[in-house]
Structures are given as C-alpha cells and as structure tokens.
C-alpha positions as CSV (number, residue, x, y, z in Angstrom):
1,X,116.9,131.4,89.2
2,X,115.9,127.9,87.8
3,X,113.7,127.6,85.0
4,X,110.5,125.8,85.9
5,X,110.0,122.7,83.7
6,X,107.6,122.1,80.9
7,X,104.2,120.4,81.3
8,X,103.1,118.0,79.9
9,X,99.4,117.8,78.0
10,X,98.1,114.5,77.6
11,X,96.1,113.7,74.4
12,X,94.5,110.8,73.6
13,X,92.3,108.1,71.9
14,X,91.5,104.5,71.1
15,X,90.0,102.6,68.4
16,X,88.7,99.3,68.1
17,X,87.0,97.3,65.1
18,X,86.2,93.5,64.5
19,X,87.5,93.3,61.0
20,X,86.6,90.4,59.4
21,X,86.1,87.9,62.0
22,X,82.8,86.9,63.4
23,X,83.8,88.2,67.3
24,X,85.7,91.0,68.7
25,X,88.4,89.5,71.5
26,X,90.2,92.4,71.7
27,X,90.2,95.2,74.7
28,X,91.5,98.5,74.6
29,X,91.3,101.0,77.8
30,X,92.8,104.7,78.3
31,X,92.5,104.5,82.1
32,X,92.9,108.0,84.0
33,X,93.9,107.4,87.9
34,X,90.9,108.2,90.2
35,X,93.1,110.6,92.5
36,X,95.3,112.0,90.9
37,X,95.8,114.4,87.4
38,X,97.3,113.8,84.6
39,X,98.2,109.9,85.3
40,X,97.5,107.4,82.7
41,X,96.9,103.7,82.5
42,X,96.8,102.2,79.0
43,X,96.2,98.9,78.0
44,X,95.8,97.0,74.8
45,X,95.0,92.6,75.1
46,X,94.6,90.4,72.0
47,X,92.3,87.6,73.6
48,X,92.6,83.7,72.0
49,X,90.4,80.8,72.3
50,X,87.6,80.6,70.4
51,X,84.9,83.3,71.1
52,X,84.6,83.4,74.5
53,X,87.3,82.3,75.6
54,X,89.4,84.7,74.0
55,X,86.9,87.7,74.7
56,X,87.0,86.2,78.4
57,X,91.1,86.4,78.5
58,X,91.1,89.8,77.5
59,X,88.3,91.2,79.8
60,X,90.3,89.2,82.8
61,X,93.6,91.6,81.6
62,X,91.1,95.0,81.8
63,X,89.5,93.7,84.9
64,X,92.9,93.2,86.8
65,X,94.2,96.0,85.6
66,X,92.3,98.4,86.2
67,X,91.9,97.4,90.1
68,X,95.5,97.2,90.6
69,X,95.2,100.8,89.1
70,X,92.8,102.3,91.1
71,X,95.0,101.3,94.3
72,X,98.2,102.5,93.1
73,X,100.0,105.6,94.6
74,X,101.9,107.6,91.9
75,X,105.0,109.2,93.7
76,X,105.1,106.4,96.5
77,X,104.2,103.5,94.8
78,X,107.0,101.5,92.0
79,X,105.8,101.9,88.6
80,X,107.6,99.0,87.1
81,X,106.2,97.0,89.8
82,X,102.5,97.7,89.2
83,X,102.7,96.8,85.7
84,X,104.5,93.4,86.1
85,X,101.7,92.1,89.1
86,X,99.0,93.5,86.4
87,X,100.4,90.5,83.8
88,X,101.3,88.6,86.4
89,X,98.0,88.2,88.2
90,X,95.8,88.5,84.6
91,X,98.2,85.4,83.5
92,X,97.1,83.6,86.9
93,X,93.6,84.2,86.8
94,X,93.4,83.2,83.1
95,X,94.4,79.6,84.0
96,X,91.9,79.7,86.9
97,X,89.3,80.4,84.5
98,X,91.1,77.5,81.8
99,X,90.0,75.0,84.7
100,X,86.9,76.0,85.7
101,X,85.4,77.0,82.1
102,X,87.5,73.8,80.5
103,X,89.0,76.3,77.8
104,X,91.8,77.2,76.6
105,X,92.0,80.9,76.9
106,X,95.2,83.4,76.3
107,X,95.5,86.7,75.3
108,X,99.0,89.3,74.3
109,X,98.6,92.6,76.3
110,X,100.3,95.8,76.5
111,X,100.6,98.4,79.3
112,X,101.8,102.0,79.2
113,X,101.6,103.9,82.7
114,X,102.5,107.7,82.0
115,X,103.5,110.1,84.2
116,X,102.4,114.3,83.8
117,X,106.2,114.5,83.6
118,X,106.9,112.4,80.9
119,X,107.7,109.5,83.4
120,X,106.8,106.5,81.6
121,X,106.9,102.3,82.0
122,X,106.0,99.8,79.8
123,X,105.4,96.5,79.7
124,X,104.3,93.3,77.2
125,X,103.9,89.9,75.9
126,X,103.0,88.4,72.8
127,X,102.7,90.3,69.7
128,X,100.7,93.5,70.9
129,X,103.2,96.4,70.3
130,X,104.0,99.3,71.8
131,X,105.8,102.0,69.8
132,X,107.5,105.5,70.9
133,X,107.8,107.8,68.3
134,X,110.1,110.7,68.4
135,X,109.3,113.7,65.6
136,X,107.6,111.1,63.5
137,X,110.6,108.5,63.2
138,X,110.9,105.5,65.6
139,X,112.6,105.7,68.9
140,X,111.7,102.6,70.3
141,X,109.5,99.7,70.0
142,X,108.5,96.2,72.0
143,X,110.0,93.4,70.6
144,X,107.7,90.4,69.9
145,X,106.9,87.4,71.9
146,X,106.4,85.0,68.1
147,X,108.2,82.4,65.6
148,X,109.3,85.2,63.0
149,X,110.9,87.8,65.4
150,X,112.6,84.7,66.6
151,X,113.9,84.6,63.1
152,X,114.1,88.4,62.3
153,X,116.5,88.3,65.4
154,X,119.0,85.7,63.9
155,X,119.1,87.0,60.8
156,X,116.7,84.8,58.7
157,X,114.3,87.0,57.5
158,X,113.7,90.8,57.5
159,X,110.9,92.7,59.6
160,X,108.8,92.9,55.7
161,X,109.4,89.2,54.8
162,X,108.2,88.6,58.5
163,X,104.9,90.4,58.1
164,X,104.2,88.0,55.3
165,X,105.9,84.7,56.9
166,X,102.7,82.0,56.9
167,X,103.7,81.4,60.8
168,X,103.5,85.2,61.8
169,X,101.1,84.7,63.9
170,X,102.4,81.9,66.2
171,X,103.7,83.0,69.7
172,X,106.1,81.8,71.8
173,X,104.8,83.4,74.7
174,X,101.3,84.8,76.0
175,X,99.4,84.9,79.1
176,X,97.3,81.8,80.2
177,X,99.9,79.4,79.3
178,X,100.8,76.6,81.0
179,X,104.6,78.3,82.0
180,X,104.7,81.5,83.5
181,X,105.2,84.0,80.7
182,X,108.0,86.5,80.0
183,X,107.2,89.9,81.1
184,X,109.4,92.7,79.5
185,X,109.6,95.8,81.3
186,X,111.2,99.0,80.0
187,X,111.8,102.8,81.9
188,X,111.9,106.1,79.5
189,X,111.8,109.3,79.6
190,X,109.3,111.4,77.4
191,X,109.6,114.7,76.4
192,X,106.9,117.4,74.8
193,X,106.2,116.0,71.0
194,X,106.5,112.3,72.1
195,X,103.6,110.1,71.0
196,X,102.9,106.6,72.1
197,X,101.1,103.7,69.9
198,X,100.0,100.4,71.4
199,X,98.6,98.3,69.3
200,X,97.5,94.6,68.0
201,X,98.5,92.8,65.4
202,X,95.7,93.4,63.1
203,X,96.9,96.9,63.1
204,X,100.5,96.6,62.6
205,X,100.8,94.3,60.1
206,X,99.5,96.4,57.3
207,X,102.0,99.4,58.6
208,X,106.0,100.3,58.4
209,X,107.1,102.0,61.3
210,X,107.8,105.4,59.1
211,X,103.9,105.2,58.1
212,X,102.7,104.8,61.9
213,X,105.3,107.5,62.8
214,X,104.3,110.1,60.4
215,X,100.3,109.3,60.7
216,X,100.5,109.6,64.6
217,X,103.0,112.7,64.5
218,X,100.7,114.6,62.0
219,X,96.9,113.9,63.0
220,X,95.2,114.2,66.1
221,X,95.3,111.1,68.3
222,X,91.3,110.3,67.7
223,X,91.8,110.9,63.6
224,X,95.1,108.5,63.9
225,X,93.1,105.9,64.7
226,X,90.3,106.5,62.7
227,X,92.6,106.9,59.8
228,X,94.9,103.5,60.8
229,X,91.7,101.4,61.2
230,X,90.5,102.3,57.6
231,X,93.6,101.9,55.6
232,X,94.5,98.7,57.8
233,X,90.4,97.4,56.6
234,X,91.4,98.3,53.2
235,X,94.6,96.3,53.2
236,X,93.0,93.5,54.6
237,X,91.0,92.8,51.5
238,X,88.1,91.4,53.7
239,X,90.5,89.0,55.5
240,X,91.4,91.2,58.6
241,X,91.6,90.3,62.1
242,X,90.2,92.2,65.3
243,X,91.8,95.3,65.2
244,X,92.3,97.3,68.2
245,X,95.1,100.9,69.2
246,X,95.3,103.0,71.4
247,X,97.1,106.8,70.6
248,X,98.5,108.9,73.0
249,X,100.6,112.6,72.5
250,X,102.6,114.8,74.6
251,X,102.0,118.5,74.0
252,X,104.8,120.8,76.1
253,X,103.3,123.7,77.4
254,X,105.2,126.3,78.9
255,X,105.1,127.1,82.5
256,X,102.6,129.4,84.3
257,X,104.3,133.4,84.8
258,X,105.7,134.1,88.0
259,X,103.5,136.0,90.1
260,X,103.6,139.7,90.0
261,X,106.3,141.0,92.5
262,X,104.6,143.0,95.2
263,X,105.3,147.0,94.5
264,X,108.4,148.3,97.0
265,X,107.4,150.6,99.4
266,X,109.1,153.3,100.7
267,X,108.6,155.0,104.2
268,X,110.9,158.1,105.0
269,X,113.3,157.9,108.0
270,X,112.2,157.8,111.4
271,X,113.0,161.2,113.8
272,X,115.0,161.2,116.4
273,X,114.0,160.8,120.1
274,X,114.1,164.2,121.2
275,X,116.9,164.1,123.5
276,X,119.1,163.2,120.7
277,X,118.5,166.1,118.7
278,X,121.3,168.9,118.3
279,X,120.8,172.0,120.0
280,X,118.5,170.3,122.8
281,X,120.6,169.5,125.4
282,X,118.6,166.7,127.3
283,X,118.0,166.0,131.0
284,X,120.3,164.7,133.5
C-alpha cells in the first residue's frame, strides 16, 4: 500500500518600512487564490521615479498581478506562464503610464506562486531577490539584473565587495524601460522545512545569505521580518532605503489516518433445501 504524501502548511508574512527616504515606493503582497486552498501569490516591486512615479510603477505590478491571479486555474492553467504575462503586462502598462503622466517610472519585482504540494515558480527582474533556503543554508537564489553582479559574474569583484561597490545600485534591466526586459523564470520543487525570502534591496544589502538563512529557519515568518527590518535600520545608520520582504515557510504535516476498517461480520452457513438433506429422500 502507498504511502500518502506529506502536506504542506503554509506560513507566512511581510514587512515593509520607508527607511530613511521621504516616500515609500515599495509594494509587497502575500496573495491567497480566491478558489482554491493553500495557493499562493507573492510579490515584492521596488518602484523608481521620483515619488510618484515610482510608488505608481509598483502599484501598476500589484494591480496586474493580482488580476491575472484571481483568473488563474491551478491544476489546468501553466504556472510559468502566468508569472511571465504578470511582468510582461506590468512592464507594458508602465510605459503607457510613462506617456500619459510624462514620467519616467520603473520598478524590479519578484513573484513566487506556490503550490500546497511544494510546486513552486518563480520569477524576476532587477535587483529584488528571491532566496530558497534549505535547513538554514542557501539552496538557491535569483541572480541580479545590475552593474556589479555583472562584475561578480566575471570575476571582478566578490558578492561582499559588491554590496559596497558605489554603482550597486545601477540596473541593467527593470520594467518600464524602453526595451522589453529579461524575465527569468525558474521551476522547483519544495519540500516540508523549505522557507522562501523575497526581498528588496534595502533588505539585502545589510545581510549574508548564512544570516538570512539562519534568521528565517529559526523565527517565525512574522518575527523574521520584524527582526530583518530592525537590524537592516540599524545598519543603515539613518541612510536606508525603502525596505520591503516578504517570508514564507513550509511545515510538513503528516497525513490524515486511514479510516477505521469496518468490523468483519460473520453469518453461519446457510441450510440445505430440504430435498437435499440425507435421510429425506425427496419427491419425484
């Protein structure tokens, strides 16, 4: 007899902060599918443009995203696909709004859609990060859409020098340029223990991966980012940007008992027809 699989318990959280600036551009949304259980949406964007402008780049990224959500059919519908028409159509409704509002909007923006079976998707661009965490240590991470990964990746300067580089915060890529952005897609498999981080830059710059790991695998997903957001303001020495995460754990559970088995009953054999039985001889 096959074992029934694990489920999956979904915890999560976000936090958002202005930091230091004068205007929060961020948006950060935990979006739970309107039909059915246990099917998350979440999306982190990291708006640019002056206030509103940039606060208007990232709403556009919630706003599409969560109505491309809301029609989407787990089971029938491709994952993948939904997440690449979210960026797609935030990127083209950001230049509509460029022309119209004569601005110069853009935002970054991650997307994790998660399954109740661990089935997960990502997707990004720019320098908002998504980061898989496996027992605490780092099992996978977006790589970033900017001048210094472009220069971490050829060998030029290490991920710490690149936290510090005076260009680390110049993209190469974003949505609500003029060319049609790079979207990065990726397919995994989570398991029970699993916790997911997406998060902006005015997070992750003040954090190694082994400090996100062990500060996500240890506290509950609500005091993760409580405790992220004050060490990152801390760091910051009054000079942070908008900061903005959101934290989401698996939690196996183990599968419902079998029902009880219905008691066997027993019934004694049934007589003979009378005819049959010895020493009755039976009619012609």
């Amino acid at each position: 007899m096959k074992t029934a699989p694990a489920r999956l318990q979904l915890q999560a959280s976000i936090g958002t902060h202005r930091g230091d600036r004068e205007y929060q551009q961020d948006r950060v949304e935990v979006l739970a599918h309107p039909r059915q259980r246990g099917v998350l949406l979440a999306v982190v964007a990291d708006g640019m443009g002056g206030r509103s402008g940039g606060r208007m780049a990232a709403d556009q990224v919630m706003i599409t995203a969560t109505q491309l959500f809301e029609r989407y059919i787990p089971g029938t519908d491709d994952p993948q696909e939904l997440l690449r028409t979210i960026l797609q159509e935030a990127h083209t409704m950001i230049r509509l709004t460029a022309i119209s509002a004569e601005q110069e909007p853009h935002s970054t923006a991650a997307c994790v859609l998660l399954h109740p079976d661990g089935a997960c998707c990502w997707a990004h661009i720019g320098d908002t990060r998504i980061h898989l965490f496996r027992q605490g240590q780092l099992e996978r991470r977006t790589r970033d859409h900017s001048y210094v990964q472009d220069l971490v990746d050829s060998g030029e300067l290490t991920e710490a020098m690149a936290r510090n580089h005076p260009m680390s915060n110049v993209l190469t890529a974003s949505l609500g340029t003029a060319e049609d952005p790079p979207l990065c897609l990726d397919a995994l498999q989570l398991q029970g223990g699993d916790a997911l981080l997406l998060c902006t830059d005015g997070v992750w710059h003040y954090f190694g991966d082994h400090e996100l790991g062990a500060t996500v695998d240890t506290l509950e997903p609500r005091e993760a980012c409580e405790t992220l957001i004050g060490k990152a303001r801390l760091r910051a020495g009054g000079r942070g940007d908008n900061l903005s995460l959101a934290v989401i754990r698996l939690i196996a559970q183990a599968p419902p008992p079998p029902p009880p088995r219905p008691p066997r009953l027993e019934f004694p054999p049934l007589d003979p027809p009378a005819a049959d039985k010895p020493g009755k001889p039976g009619r012609r």
